[in-house]
N, CA and C atoms as a LAMMPS dump frame, in Angstrom:
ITEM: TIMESTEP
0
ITEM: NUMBER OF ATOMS
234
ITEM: BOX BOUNDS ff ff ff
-5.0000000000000000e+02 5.0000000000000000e+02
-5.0000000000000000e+02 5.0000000000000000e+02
-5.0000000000000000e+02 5.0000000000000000e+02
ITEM: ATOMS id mol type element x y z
1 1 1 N 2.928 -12.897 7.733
2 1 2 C 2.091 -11.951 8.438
3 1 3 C 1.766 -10.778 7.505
4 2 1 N 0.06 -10.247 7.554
5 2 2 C 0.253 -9.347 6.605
6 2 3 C 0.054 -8.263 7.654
7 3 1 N 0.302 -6.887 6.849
8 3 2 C 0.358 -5.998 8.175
9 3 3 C -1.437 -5.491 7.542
10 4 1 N -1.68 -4.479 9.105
11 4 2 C -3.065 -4.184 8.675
12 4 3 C -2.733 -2.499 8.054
13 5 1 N -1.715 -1.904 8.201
14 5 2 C -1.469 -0.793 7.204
15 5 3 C 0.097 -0.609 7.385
16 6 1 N 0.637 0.799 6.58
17 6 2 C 1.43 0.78 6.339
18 6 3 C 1.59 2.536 6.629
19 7 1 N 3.046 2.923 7.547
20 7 2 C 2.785 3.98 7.603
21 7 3 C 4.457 4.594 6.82
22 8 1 N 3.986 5.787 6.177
23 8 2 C 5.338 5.853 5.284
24 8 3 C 5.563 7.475 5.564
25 9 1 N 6.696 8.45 5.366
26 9 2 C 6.975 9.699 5.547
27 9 3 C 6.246 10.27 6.262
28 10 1 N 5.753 11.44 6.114
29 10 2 C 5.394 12.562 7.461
30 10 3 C 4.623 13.532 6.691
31 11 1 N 2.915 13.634 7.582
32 11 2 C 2.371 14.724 6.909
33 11 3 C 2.466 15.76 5.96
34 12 1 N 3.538 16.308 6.318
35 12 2 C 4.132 18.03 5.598
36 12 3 C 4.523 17.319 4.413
37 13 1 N 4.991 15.899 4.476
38 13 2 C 5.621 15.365 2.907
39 13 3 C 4.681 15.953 1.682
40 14 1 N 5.494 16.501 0.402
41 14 2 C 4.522 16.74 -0.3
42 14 3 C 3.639 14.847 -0.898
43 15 1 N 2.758 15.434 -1.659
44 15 2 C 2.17 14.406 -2.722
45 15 3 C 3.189 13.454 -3.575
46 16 1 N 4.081 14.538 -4.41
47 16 2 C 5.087 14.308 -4.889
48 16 3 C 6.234 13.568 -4.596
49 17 1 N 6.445 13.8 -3.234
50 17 2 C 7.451 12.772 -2.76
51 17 3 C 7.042 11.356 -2.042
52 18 1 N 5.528 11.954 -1.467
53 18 2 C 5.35 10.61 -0.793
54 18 3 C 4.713 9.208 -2.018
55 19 1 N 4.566 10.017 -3.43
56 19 2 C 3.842 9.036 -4.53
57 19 3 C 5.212 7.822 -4.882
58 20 1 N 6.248 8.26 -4.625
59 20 2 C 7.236 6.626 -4.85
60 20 3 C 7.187 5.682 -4.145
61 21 1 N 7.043 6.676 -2.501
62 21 2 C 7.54 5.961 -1.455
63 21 3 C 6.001 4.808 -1.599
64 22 1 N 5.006 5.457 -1.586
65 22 2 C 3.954 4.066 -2.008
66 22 3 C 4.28 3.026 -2.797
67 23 1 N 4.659 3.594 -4.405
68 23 2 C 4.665 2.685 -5.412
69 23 3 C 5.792 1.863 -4.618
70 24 1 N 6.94 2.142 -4
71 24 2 C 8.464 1.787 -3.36
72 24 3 C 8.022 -0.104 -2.704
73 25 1 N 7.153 0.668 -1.618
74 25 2 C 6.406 -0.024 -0.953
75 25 3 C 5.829 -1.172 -0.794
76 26 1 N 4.42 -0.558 -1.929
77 26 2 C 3.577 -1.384 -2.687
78 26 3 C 4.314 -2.549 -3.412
79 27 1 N 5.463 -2.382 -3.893
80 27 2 C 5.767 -3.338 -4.98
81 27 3 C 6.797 -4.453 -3.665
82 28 1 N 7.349 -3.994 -2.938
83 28 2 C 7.997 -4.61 -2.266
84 28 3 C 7.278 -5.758 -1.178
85 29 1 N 6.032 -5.092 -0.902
86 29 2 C 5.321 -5.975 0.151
87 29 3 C 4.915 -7.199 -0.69
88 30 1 N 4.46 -6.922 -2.018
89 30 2 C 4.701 -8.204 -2.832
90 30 3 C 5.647 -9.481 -2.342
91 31 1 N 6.474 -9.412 -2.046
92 31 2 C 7.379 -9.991 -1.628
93 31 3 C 7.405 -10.571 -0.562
94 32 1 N 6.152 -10.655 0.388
95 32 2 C 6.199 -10.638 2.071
96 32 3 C 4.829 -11.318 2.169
97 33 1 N 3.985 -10.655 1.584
98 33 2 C 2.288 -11.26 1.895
99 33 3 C 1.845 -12.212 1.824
100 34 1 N 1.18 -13.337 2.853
101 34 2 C 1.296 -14.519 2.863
102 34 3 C -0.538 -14.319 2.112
103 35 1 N -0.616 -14.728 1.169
104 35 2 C -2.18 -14.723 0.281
105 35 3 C -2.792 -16.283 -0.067
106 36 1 N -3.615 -16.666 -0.032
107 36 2 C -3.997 -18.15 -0.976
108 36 3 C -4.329 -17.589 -2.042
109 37 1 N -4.514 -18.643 -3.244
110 37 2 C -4.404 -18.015 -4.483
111 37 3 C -6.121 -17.689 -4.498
112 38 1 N -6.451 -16.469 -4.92
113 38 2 C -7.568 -16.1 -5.254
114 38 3 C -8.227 -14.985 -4.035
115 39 1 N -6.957 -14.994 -2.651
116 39 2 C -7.865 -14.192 -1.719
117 39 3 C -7.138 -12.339 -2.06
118 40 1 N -8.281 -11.527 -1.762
119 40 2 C -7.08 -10.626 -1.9
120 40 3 C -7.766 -9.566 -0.492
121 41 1 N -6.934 -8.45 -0.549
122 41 2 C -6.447 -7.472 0.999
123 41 3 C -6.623 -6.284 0.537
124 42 1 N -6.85 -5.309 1.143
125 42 2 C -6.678 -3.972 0.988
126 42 3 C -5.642 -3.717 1.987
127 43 1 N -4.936 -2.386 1.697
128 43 2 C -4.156 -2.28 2.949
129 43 3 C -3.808 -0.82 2.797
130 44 1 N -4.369 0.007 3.651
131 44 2 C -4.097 1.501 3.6
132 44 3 C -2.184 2.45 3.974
133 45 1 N -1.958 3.265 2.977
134 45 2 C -0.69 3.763 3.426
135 45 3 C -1.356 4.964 3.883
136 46 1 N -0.784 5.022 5.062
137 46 2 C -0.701 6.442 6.134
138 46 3 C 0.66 7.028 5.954
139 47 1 N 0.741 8.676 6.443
140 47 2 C 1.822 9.174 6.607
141 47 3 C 2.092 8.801 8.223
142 48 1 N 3.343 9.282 8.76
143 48 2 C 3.464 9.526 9.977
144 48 3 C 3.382 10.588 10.583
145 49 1 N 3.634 10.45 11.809
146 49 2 C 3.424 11.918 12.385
147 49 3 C 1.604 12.228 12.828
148 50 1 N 1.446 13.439 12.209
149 50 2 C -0.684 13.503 11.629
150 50 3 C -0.578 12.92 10.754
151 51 1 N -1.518 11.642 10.812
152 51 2 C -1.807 10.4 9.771
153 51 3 C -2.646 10.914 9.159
154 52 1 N -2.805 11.024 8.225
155 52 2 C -3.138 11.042 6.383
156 52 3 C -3.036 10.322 5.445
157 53 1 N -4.327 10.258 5.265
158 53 2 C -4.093 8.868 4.061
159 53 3 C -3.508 9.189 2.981
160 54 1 N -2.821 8.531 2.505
161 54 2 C -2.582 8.445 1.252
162 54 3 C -2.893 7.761 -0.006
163 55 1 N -2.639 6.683 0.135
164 55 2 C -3.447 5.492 -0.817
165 55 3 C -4.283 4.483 -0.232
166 56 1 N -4.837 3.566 -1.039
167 56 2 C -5.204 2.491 -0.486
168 56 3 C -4.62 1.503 -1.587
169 57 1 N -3.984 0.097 -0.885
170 57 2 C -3.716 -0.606 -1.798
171 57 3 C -4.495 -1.532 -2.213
172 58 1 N -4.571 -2.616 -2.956
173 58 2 C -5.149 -3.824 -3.175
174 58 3 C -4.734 -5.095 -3.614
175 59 1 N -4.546 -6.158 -2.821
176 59 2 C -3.93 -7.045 -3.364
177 59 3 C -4.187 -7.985 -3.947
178 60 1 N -4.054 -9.114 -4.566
179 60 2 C -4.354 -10.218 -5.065
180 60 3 C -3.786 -11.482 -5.357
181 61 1 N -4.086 -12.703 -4.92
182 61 2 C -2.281 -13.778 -5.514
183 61 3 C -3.419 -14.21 -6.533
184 62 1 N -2.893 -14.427 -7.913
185 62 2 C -3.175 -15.097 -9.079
186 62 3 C -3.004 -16.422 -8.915
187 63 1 N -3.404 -17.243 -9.988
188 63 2 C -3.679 -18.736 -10.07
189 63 3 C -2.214 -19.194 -10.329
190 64 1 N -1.221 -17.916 -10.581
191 64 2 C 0.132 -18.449 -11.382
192 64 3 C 0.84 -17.827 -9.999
193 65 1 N 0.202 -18.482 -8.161
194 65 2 C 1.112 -17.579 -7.414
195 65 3 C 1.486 -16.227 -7.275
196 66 1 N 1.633 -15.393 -8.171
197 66 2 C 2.33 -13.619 -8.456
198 66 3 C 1.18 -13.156 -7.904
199 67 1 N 1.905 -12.564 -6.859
200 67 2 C 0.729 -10.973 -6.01
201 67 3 C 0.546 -9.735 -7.177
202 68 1 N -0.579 -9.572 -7.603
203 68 2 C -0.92 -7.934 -8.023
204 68 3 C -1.084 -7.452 -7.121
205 69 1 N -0.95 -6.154 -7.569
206 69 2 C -1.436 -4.951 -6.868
207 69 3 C -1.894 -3.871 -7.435
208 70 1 N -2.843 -2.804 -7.277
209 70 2 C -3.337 -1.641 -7.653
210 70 3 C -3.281 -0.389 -6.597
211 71 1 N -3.019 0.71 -6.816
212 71 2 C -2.702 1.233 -5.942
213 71 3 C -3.562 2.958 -6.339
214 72 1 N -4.324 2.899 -5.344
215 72 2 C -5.882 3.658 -5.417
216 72 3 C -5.579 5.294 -4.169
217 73 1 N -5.05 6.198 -5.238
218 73 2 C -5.112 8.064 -4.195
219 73 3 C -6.633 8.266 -4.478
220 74 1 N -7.393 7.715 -4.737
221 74 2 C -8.531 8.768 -4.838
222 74 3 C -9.323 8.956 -3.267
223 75 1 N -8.69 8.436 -2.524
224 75 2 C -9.115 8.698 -0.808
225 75 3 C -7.912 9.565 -0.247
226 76 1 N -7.241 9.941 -0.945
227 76 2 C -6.236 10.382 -0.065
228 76 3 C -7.367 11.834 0.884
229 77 1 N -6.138 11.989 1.928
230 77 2 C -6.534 13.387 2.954
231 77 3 C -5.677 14.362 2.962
232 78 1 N -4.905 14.389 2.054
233 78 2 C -3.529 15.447 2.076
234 78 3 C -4.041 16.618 2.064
């Protein structure tokens, strides 16, 4: 199941703290996302609480199986 976003810490979080908890995240859902090889997902991280974006991710499964990912603040709302 893939999820349709992802919600991580709490508004007031700074930038600073909430930038691992993405990368944290991001690298872990790797691990979970059911993809065919060649399809890929976006999938937005929200804070909790007042939702604020934070990133957007992007996924991808390669021809060799392995999920990429890129992981895109230039939308954030902080």
């Amino acid at each position: 199941m893939n999820p349709k976003f992802i919600k991580i810490g709490n508004h007031c979080d700074s930038f600073e703290d909430l930038q691992p908890l993405v990368s944290r995240d991001a690298k872990d859902l790797c691990s979970t996302l059911v993809l065919a090889i060649g399809e890929k997902i976006t999938i937005p991280f929200w804070t909790g609480g007042f939702s604020e974006l934070i990133a957007v991710v992007d996924y991808e499964k390669k021809p060799n199986n392995e999920i990429s990912y890129n992981i895109d603040y230039s939308h954030m709302t902080l």
